[in-house]
C-alpha positions in Angstrom: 0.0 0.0 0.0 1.4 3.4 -0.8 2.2 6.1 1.6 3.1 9.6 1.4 1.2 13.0 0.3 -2.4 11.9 -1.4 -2.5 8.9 0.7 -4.3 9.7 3.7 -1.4 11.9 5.3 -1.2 15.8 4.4 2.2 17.1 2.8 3.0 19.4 5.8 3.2 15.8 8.1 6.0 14.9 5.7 8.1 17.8 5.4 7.8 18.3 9.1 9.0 14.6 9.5 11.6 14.8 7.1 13.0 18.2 7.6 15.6 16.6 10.2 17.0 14.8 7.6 16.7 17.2 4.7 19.3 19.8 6.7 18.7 23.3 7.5 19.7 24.0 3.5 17.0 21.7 2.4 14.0 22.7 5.0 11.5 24.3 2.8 12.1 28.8 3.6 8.4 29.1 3.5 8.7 26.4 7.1 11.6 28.0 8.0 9.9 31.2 8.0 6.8 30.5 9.7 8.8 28.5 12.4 10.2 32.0 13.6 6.7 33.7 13.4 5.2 31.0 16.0 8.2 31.8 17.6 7.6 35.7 17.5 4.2 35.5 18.1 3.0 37.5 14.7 3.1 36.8 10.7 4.9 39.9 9.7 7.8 40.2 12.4 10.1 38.3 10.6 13.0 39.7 7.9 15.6 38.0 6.1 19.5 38.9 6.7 22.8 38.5 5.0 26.3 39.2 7.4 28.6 39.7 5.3 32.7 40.2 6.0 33.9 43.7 5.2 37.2 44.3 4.0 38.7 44.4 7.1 37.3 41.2 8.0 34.5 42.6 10.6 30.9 41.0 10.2 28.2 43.7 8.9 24.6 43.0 9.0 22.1 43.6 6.7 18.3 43.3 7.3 15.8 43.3 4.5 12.1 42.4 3.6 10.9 38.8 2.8 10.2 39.7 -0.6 13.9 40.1 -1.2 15.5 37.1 -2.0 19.0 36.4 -0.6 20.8 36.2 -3.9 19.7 39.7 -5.3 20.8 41.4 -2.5 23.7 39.8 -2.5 24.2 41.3 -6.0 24.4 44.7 -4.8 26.8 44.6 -1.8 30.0 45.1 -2.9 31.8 42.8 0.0 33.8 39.4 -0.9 32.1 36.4 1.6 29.0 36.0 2.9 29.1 34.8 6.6 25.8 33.7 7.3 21.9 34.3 5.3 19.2 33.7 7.2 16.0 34.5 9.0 15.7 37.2 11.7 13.0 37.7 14.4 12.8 40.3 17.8 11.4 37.8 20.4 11.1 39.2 23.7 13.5 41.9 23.3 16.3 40.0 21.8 17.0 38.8 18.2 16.5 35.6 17.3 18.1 34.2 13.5 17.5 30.6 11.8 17.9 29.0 8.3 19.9 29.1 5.6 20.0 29.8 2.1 21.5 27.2 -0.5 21.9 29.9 -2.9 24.4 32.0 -1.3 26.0 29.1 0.5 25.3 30.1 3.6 23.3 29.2 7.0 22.1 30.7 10.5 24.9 30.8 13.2 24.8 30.8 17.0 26.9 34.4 16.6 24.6 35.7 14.4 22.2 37.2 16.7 25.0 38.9 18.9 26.6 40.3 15.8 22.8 41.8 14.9 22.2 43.3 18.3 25.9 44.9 18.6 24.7 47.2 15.5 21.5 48.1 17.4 23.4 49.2 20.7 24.2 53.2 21.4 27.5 53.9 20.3 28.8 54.0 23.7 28.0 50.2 24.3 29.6 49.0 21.2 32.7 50.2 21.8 32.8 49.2 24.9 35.0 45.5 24.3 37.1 47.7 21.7 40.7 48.7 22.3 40.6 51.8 20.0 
């Protein structure tokens, strides 16, 4: 007897099940994206980002609208690697990033968020851990 999507069980039961095996890269963004919304308790809180390296080597953020995909932006910054493409929420007052995109190459780290909120702290703050 068969069994997958048309056969008694709906398609999100499989992608759900499989999405552990799939990989971050392979988990469906649309999921991806509506896992963080759950998580941020509204439909229109989340954003995509890229952190790039600068030419110095320093990680800069950038935060755009879903309907931007990660590959056209990329286009248009002028900086050599991508670091890390992803999805950004605010969740009770701290950011929160997840997912990847295979496009760039690139997926969600642990640092992300931490490298996000450093850019959103007063001057005074961010220069705080700095020697200059």
């Amino acid at each position: 007897m068969p069994f997958g999507p048309g056969y008694g069980a709906p398609a999100w039961f499989f992608r759900r099940a499989l999405s552990p095996l799939l990989g971050p890269e392979q988990t469906p963004p649309e999921a991806e994206r509506m896992r963080l919304c759950r998580r941020a308790g509204a439909r229109g809180r989340v954003m995509k980002y890229l952190i790039m390296e600068d030419f110095v080597g320093r990680p800069v953020p950038f935060i755009f609208p879903d309907r931007v995909t990660h590959t056209d932006l990329r286009e248009q910054l002028p900086y050599p690697r991508v670091l890390a493409a992803g999805y950004v929420a605010l969740v009770k007052g701290g950011f929160v990033c997840s997912g990847a995109d295979a496009d760039v190459g690139a997926a969600a780290r642990d640092e992300d968020a931490a490298i996000i909120a450093a850019f959103f702290a007063p001057e005074a703050e961010a220069g705080k851990g700095s020697s200059a």
